[in-house]
C-alpha positions in Angstrom: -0.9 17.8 -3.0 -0.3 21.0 -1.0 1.4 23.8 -2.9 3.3 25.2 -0.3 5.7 22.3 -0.9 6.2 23.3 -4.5 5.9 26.7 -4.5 3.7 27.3 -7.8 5.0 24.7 -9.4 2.0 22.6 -11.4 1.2 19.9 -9.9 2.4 17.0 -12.2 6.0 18.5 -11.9 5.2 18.5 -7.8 4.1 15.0 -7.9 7.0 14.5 -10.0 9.4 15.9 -7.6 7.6 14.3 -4.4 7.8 10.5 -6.2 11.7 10.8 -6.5 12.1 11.8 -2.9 10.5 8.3 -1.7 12.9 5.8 -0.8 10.2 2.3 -1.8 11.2 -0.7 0.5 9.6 -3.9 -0.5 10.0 -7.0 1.5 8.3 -10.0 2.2 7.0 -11.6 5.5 6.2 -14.8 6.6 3.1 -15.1 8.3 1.0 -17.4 10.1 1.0 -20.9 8.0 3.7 -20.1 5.9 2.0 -17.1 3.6 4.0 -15.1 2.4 3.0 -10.7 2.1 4.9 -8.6 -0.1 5.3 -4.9 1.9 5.6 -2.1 0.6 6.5 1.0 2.8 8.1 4.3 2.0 4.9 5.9 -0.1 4.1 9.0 1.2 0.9 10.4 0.8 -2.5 10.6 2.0 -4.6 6.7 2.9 -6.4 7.2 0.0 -3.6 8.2 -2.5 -2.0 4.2 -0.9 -5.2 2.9 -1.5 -5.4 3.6 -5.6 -2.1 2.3 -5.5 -2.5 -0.5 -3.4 -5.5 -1.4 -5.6 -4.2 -0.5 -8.7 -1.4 -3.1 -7.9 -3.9 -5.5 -6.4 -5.8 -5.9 -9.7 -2.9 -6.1 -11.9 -1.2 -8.5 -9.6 -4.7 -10.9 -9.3 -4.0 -10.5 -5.4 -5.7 -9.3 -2.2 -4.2 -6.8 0.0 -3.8 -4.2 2.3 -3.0 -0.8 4.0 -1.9 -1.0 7.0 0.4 1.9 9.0 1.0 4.0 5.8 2.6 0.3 4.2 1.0 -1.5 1.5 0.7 -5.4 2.2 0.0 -8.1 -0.6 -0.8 -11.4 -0.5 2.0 -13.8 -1.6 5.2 -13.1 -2.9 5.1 -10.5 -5.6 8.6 -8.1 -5.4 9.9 -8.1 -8.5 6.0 -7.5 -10.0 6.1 -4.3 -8.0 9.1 -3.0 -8.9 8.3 -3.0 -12.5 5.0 -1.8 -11.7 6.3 1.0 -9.5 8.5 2.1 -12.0 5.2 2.3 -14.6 3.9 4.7 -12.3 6.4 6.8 -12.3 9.0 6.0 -9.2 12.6 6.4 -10.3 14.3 2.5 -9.9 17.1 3.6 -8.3 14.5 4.7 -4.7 13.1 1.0 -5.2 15.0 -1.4 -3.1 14.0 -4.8 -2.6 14.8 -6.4 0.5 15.8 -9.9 0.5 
């Protein structure tokens, strides 16, 4: 977190702030063989801040994945799952849209 976005402001209020100005797409994609990856773009923040997310969801979602181009990918088709487990962590529901 850099505090010149927040101005003094301690850090779990910062993070606070910065979560409820991410707009969360998640979608899914069909690829080769008919797999299907659950995407999730719109998380801002360093690789390594996607990475603990993309492998806290991996391992509570029993699925491999991804990041790729500041997105998370998952294998198979997992949207609702994330939502609720976006919303755990702490992202407002109303920046989560799923994409059908």
């Amino acid at each position: 977190m850099s505090d010149n976005l927040c101005g003094g402001l301690p850090p779990e209020i910062c993070e606070q702030l910065n979560k409820e100005e991410q707009f969360i797409k998640i979608k899914v994609e069909k690829r080769r063989y008919g797999k299907e990856v659950t995407i999730i773009e719109g998380l801002s923040g360093s690789d390594m801040e996607l990475k603990k997310i993309a492998s806290e969801l991996k391992s509570k979602l029993a699925a491999g994945g991804t990041v790729k181009n500041g997105k998370i990918e998952l294998q198979g088709d997992h949207r609702e799952k994330v939502k609720e487990l976006l919303m755990k962590m702490g992202y407002p529901e109303s920046n989560i849209i799923i994409i059908e």
